[in-house]
N, C-alpha and C positions, 0 to 999 in steps of 0.2 A: 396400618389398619387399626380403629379404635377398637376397642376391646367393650362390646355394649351389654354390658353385666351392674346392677344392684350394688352395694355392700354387701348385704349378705349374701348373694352368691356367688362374691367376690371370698369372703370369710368360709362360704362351704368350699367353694373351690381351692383352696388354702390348706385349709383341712384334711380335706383328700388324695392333694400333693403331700402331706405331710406324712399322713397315715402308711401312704407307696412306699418310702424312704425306710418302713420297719416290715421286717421282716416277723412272719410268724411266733415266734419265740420273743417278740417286743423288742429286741436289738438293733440298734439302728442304723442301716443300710451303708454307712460310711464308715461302721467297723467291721465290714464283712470284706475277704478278699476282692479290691478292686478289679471289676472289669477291664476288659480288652477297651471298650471305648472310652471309659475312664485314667486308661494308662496311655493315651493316644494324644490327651491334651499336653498334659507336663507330668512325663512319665516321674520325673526323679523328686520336683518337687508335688505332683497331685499325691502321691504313692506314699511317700512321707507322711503328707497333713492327715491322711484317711487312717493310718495307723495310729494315731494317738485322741485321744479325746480335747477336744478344746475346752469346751463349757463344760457349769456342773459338778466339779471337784472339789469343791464347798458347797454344795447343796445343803441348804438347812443349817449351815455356819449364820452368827452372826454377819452381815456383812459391812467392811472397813475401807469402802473407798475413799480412797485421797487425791485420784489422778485419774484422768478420764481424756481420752487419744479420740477422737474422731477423722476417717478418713471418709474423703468426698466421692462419689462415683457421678456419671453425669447418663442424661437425658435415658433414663429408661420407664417405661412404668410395668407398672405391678400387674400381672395376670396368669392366664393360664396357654397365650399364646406364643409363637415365633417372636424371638426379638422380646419379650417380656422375662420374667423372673417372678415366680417361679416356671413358668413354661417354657421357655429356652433350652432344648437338650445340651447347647452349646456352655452353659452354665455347671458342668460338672460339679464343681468344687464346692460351688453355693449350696447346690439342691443336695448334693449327696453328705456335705459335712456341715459346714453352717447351718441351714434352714432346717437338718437334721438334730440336730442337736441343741442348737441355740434358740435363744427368744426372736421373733419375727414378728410384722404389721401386716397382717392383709385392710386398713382402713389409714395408712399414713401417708398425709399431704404434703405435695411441694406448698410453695405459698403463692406462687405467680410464674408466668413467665416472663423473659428468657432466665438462662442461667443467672445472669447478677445478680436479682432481686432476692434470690433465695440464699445466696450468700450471705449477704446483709442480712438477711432475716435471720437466720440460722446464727448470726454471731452477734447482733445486736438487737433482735425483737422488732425490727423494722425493716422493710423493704426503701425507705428515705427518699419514696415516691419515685423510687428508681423503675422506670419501664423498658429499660433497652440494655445491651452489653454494653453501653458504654461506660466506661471508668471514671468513677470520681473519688472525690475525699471528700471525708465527715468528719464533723466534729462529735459525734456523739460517742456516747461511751461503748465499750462492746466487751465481750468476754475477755478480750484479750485483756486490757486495759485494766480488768477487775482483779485479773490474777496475776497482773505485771510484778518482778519482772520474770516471773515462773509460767512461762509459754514459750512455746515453741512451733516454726508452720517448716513442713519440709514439704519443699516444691520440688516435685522431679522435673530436671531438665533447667533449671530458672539459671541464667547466664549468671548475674550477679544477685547478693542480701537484696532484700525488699525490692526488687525490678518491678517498677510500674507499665511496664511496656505489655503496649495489647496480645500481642502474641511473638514468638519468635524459636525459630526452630527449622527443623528440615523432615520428612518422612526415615532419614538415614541416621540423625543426629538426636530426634525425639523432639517434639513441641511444648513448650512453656504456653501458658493460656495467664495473664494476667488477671480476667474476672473469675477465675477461678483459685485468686487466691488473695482473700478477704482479710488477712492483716496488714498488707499495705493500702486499703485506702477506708483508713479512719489517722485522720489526722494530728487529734487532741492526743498531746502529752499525756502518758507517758510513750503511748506507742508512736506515736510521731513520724506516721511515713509522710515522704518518702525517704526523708532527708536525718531528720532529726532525732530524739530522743534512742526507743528498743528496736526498734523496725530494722533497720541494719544489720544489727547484730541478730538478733530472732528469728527471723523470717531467712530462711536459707537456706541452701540444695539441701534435696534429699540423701542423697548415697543409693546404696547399693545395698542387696541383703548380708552382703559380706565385708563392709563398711563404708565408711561418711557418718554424717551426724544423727541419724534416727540407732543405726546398729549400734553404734559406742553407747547410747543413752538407754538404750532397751538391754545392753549385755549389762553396761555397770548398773543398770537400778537406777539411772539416776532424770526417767524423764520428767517432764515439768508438770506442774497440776494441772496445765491445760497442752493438749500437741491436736495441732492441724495437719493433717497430711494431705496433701495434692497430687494424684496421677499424673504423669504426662499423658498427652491427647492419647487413644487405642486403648495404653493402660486402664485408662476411668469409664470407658467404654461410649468414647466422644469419636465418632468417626474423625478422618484427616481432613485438612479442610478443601473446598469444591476443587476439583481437577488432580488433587493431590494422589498418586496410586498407592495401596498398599492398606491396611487396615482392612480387609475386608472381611472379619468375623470380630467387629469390638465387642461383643459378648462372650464369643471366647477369651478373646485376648485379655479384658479385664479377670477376667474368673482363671486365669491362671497366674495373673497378678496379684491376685490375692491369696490365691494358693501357693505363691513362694511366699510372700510377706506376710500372710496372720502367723505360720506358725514360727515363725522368728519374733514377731511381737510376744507372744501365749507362751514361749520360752523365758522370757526374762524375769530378773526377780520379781520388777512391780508386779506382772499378774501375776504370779506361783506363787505370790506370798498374801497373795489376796487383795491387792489395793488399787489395780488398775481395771477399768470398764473400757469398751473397746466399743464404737456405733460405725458402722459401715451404712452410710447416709446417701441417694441418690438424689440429684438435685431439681429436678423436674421429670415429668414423664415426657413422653415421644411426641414431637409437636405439641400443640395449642398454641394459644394467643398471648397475643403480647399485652400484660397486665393484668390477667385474668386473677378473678378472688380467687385459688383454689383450696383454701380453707376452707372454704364453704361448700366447696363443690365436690360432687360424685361422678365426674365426669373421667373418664379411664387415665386421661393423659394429668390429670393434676394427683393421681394415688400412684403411688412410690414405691416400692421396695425399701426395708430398712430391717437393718438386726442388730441385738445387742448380744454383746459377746461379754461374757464375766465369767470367774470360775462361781460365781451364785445360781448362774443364770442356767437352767435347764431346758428342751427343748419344752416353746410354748409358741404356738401362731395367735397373736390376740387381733380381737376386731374392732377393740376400741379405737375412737375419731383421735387421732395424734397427729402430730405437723410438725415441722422444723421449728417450731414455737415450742412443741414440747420436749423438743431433744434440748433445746438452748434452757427450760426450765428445771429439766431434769437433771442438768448438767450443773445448773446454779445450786439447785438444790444439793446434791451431792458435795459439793465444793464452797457448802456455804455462805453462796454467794448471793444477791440483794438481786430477785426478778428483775430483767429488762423490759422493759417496756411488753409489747404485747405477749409477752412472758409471762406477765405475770397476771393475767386476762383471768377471771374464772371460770373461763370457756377452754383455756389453756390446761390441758390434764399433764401431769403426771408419769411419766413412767417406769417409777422407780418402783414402785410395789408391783408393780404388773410382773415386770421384770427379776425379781430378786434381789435388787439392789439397795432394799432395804428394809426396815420393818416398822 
């Protein structure tokens, strides 16, 4: 169902999810003993993350980011119903500790539909007149390429490095989703998928929260200026694909995926020492069309969910007009890096100050 609401009564609604979340006394609702349905999702790790504060332990510090992690969630949009976020009761983890605490969008755009186009967008400032899931390769440059050879993309599930294969997996084994993971197909050296150049070696399973290649680089301190992380299918809250059984609450299922995995992220040196930002990004809303502007649009399924996780970063729901143009801006910014293409748009804002993340 679309969700047939305004901006701004998209931002009030926003507001009043938020406000729910504190308790009389100003505290907020995810440092208060966990409920019975909130200990129902993932008793050992929800109970955990709600116990300690994520965001905000440098509030009013200068802020020194160096390294900036983005992981991808898939086809949700942003509201106040079933099946949305913030209104999903099945979303424990988001509404009661993230969206609680941390910086949030109630006005942030996918860029198009389907899923591909906003991949692309989100890492290189173009969609490259991509209008379908189908797989290609580009020459152009992309984030990756800018911060080479200091990146990093952890695919849960992905058989082998840089796998260009559309999808492959099982409901039993977990599914790899190829257009959902945008550093194999840009072509140009140095990233050089499939074959070639960093792609190989970069782009590679994820692991486990207790190890493989994100946990060793989040325990030693040592991840890269730029890490992509990829859900497998359920985890990123992509149902299974048609006939396939099993998956049947990906809103749940993600929102306790994130609830083991931010706070082993929000552990590690980089963030506790102040220099990692965290953007939990969903890649389109619920249905629409296929190539739709939706930068431009206020239509329910092109506005997103998204949050920014930093220890600068305190709870704030902002209503300003943002897109996966701004997280890719925002990201160059921070990291010094030269705008991408509609990146660097003067229609493309900003979300570093909004946020905390800098001064």
């Amino acid at each position: 169902m679309r969700l047939k609401m305004g901006r701004r009564t998209l931002a009030a609604a926003a507001a009043l999810c938020a406000a729910a979340s504190f308790n009389v006394l100003g505290a907020p609702a995810a440092l208060a003993t966990p409920t019975a349905t909130t200990a129902l999702a993932t008793p050992t790790a929800t109970t955990t993350a709600v116990s300690a504060r994520v965001c905000g332990s440098m509030a009013g510090a200068r802020p020194h980011i160096t390294k900036v992690l983005w992981i991808f969630m898939e086809n949700t949009s942003y509201g106040t119903g079933a099946k949305q976020i913030p209104g999903d009761p099945s979303a424990a983890y988001i509404d009661g500790t993230l969206l609680a605490q941390c910086g949030s969008s109630s006005d942030y755009h996918g860029v198009s539909h389907p899923s591909y186009p906003n991949y692309l967008a989100a890492t290189s400032g173009s969609t490259h007149e991509s209008v379908s899931d189908h797989l290609g390769f580009f020459t152009s440059k992309s984030i990756f390429s800018q911060v080479d050879p200091s990146w990093r993309s952890y695919e849960q599930y992905m058989p082998v490095g840089c796998d260009h294969i559309a999808m492959t997996g099982s409901a039993a084994t977990g599914y790899y989703v190829g257009r959902h993971n945008p550093a194999d197909s840009y072509s140009s050296l140095p990233v050089g998928a499939p074959t070639a150049g960093d792609c190989p070696r970069f782009d590679g399973r994820l692991g486990s929260v207790s190890s493989g290649r994100l946990h060793h680089a989040v325990r030693t301190g040592t991840l890269p200026r730029f890490s992509f992380v990829t859900p497998g299918l359920c985890n990123d809250m992509h149902t299974f694909p048609l006939g396939v059984a099993g998956c049947s609450n990906p809103i749940k299922t993600g929102d306790s995926w994130l609830a083991k995995w931010i706070p082993v992220i929000t552990s590690g040196p980089d963030y506790t020492s102040g220099h990692l930002m965290i953007d939990v990004a969903w890649d389109e809303g619920s249905k629409g069309t296929d190539g739709a502007n939706c930068v431009t649009s206020a239509a329910s399924n092109c506005i997103v969910p998204n949050i920014v996780i930093s220890p600068y970063t305190t709870h704030k729901v902002s209503s300003k007009d943002f897109s996966h143009y701004s997280l890719l801006r925002t990201t160059e910014y921070l990291l010094g890096l030269k705008f991408l293409r509609h990146a660097a748009d003067t229609t493309t804002k900003n979300m570093c100050g909004t946020f905390g993340l800098c001064h």
